[in-house]
MIVOKE-868088 format. One record per atom (N, C-alpha, C): residue in one letter; x, y, z. Coordinates in pm, whole numbers, plus 32768, in hexadecimal, padded with zeros to 4 digits. Last residue first. Example, Ala and Ser with C-alpha at 12.3 -4.5 7.8 and 13.67 -1.06 7.14 Angstrom:
s85057F1F82C4
s85577F9682CA
s850A80038313
a85277DC7830C
a84CE7E3E830C
a85287EB6830C
END
This chain:
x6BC2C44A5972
x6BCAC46758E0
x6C43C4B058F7
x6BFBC3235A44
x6BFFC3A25A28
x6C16C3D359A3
x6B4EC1EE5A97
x6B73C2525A3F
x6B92C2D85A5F
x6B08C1C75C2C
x6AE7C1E05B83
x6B3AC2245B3C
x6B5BC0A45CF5
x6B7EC1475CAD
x6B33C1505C3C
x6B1DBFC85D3C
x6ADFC03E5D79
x6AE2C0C55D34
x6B99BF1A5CB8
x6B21BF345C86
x6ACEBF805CB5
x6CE8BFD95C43
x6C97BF8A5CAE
x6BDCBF9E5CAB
x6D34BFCD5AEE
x6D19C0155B74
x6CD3BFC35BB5
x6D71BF725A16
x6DBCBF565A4D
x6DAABF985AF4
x6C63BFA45954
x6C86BF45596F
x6CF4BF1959F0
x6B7DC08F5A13
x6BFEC07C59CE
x6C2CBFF259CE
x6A58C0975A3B
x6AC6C0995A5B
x6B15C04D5A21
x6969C0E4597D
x69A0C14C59E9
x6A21C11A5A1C
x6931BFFA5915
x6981C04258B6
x6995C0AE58F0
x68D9BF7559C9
x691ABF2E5967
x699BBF945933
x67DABFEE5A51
x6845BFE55AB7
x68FABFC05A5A
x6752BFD65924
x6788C0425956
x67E1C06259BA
x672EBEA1596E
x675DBF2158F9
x67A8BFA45904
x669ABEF25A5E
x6706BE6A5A2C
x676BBEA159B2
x659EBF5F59FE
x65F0BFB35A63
x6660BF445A8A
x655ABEB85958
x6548BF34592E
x65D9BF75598F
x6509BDB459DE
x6570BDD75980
x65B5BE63593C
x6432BE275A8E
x6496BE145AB4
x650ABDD85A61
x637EBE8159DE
x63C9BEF05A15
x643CBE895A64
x633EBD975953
x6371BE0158EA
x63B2BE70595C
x6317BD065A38
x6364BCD059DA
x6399BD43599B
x61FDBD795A6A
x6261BD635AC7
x62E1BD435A7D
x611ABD7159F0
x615EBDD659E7
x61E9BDE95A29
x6064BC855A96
x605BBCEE5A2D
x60B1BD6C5A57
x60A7BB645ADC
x60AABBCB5B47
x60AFBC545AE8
x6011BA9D5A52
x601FBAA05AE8
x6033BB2D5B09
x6052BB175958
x5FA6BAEF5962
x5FB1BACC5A09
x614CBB235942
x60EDBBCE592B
x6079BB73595E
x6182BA305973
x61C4BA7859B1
x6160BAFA59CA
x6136B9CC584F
x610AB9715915
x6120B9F7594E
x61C2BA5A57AD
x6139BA3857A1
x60E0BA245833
x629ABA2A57EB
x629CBA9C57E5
x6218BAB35817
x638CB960586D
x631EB933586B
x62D7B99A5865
x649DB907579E
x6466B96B581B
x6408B96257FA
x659FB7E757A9
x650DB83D5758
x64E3B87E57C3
x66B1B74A5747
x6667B76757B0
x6611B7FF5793
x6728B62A56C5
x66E7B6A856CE
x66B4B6BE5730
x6830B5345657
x6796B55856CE
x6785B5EB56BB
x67DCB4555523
x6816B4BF5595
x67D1B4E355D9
x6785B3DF545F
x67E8B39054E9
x6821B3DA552C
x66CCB48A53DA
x6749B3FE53B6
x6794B3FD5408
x6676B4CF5535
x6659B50054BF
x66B3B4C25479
x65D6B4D0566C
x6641B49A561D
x661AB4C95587
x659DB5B9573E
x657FB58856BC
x65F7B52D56A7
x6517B62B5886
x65B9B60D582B
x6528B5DD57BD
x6487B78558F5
x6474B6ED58A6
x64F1B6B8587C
x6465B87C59BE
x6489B82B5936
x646AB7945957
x6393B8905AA2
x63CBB91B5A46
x6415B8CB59CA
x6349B7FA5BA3
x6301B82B5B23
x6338B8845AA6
x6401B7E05C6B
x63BCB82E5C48
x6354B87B5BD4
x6493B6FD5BFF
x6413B7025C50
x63DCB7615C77
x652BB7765B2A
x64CDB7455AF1
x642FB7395B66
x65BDB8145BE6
x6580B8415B84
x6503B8275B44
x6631B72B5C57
x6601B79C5CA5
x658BB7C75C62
x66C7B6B45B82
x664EB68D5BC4
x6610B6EC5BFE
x67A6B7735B49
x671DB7405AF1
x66A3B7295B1D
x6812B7835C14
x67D7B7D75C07
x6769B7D45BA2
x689DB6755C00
x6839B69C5C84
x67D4B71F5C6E
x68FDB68C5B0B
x68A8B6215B10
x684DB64B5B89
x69EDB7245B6B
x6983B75B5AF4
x68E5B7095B00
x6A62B6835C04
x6A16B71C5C65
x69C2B70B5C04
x6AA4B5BB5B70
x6A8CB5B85BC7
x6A1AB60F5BE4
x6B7DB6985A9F
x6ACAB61B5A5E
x6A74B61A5AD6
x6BE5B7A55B53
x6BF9B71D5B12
x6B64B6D55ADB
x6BBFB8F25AD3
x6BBBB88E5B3B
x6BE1B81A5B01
x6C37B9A45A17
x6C8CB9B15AC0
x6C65B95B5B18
x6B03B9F95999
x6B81B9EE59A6
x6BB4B9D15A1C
x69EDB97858EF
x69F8B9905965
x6A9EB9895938
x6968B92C580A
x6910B96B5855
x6952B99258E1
x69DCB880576B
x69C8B8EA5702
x69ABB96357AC
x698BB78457DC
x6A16B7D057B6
x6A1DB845579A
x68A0B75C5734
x689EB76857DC
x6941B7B557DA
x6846B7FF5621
x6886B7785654
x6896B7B256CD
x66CAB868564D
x677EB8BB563E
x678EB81E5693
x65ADB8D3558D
x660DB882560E
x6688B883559B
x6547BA47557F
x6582B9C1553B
x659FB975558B
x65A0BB5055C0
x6542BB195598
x6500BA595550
x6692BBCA561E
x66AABB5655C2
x65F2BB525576
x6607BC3256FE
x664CBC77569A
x6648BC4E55FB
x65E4BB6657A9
x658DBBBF5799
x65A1BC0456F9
x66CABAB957B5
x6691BA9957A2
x65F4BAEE575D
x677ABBBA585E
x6796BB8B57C3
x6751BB2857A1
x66A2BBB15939
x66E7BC5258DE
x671FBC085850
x66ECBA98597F
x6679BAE95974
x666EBB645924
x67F5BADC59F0
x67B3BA70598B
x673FBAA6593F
x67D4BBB55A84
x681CBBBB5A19
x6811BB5059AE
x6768BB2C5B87
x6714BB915B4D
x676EBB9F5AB4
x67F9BA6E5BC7
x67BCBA2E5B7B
x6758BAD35B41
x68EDBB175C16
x68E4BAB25B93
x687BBA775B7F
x687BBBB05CF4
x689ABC015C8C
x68A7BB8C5BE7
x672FBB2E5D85
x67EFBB175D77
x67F2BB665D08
x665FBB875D6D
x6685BBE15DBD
x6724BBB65DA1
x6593BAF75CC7
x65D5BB5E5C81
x662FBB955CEB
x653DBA2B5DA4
x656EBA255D45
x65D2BA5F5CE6
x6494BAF75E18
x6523BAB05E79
x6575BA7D5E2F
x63F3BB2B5D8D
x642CBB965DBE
x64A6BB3D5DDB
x634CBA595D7D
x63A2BA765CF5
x643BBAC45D15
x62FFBA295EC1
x6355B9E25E6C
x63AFBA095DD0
x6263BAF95E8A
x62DFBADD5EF2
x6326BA8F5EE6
x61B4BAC75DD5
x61EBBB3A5DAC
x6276BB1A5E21
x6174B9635D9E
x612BB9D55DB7
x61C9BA545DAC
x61D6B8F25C4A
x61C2B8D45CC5
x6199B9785D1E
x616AB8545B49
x61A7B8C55B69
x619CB8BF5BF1
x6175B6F05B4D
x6124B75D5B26
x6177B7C55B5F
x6269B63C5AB0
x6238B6565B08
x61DCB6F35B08
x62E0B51259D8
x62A8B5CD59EB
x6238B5E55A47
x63C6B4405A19
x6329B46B5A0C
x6306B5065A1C
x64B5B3F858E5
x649FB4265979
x6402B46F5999
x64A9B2D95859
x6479B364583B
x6473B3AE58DC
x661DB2555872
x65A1B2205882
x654CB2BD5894
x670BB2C15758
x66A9B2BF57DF
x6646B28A57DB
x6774B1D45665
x6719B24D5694
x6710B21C56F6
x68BFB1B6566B
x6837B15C567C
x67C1B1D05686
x6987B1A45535
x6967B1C155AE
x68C6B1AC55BD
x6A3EB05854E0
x69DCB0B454AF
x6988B0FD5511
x6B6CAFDF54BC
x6AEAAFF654FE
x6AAAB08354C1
x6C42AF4753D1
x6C1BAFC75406
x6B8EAFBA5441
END
């Protein structure tokens, strides 16, 4: 039996200016990473962080992410993680994170699971 390999440490990149984060958060999956990364408070197995795509995409959107300054992978006993950079994040761009999870959240639980993501809930 092989024994899995840790990643080589992927480099952490400083937060990057605001047009960039922006461009970042603007795909709906990697903004939702992010939302359950936020949430979680915690690094979350990479798996854990995304549906409906394949490893592939997941991996592209990782990066994205990461070069944008916003997470970190981890390996942790031989698994990969992936960490939100809360600390970096509030100290680059203050306050940005909490409203834009905020209003992530809330877009979350306004619409219905089975409704189009345009529609909202009806009580």
């Amino acid at each position: 039996m092989t024994q899995a390999k840790d990643l080589p440490a992927a480099p952490t990149f400083p937060v990057a200016a605001l047009p960039t984060v922006l461009g970042a958060l603007h795909d709906p999956v990697r903004l939702e990473m992010v939302r359950r990364l936020s949430n979680a408070a915690a690094p979350i197995r990479c798996a854990a962080l995304y549906d409906a795509i394949n490893k592939s995409t997941a991996t592209h959107h990782f990066k994205t992410l990461r070069e944008a300054g916003l997470i970190e992978r981890l390996t942790i006993d031989g698994q990969t993680f992936q960490n939100l950079r809360i600390d970096a994040i509030e100290h680059a761009l203050p306050g940005l994170l909490p409203s834009i999870v905020d209003a992530a959240n809330r877009a979350r639980t306004d619409t219905a699971p089975d409704a189009h993501p345009d529609e909202k809930a009806v009580d």
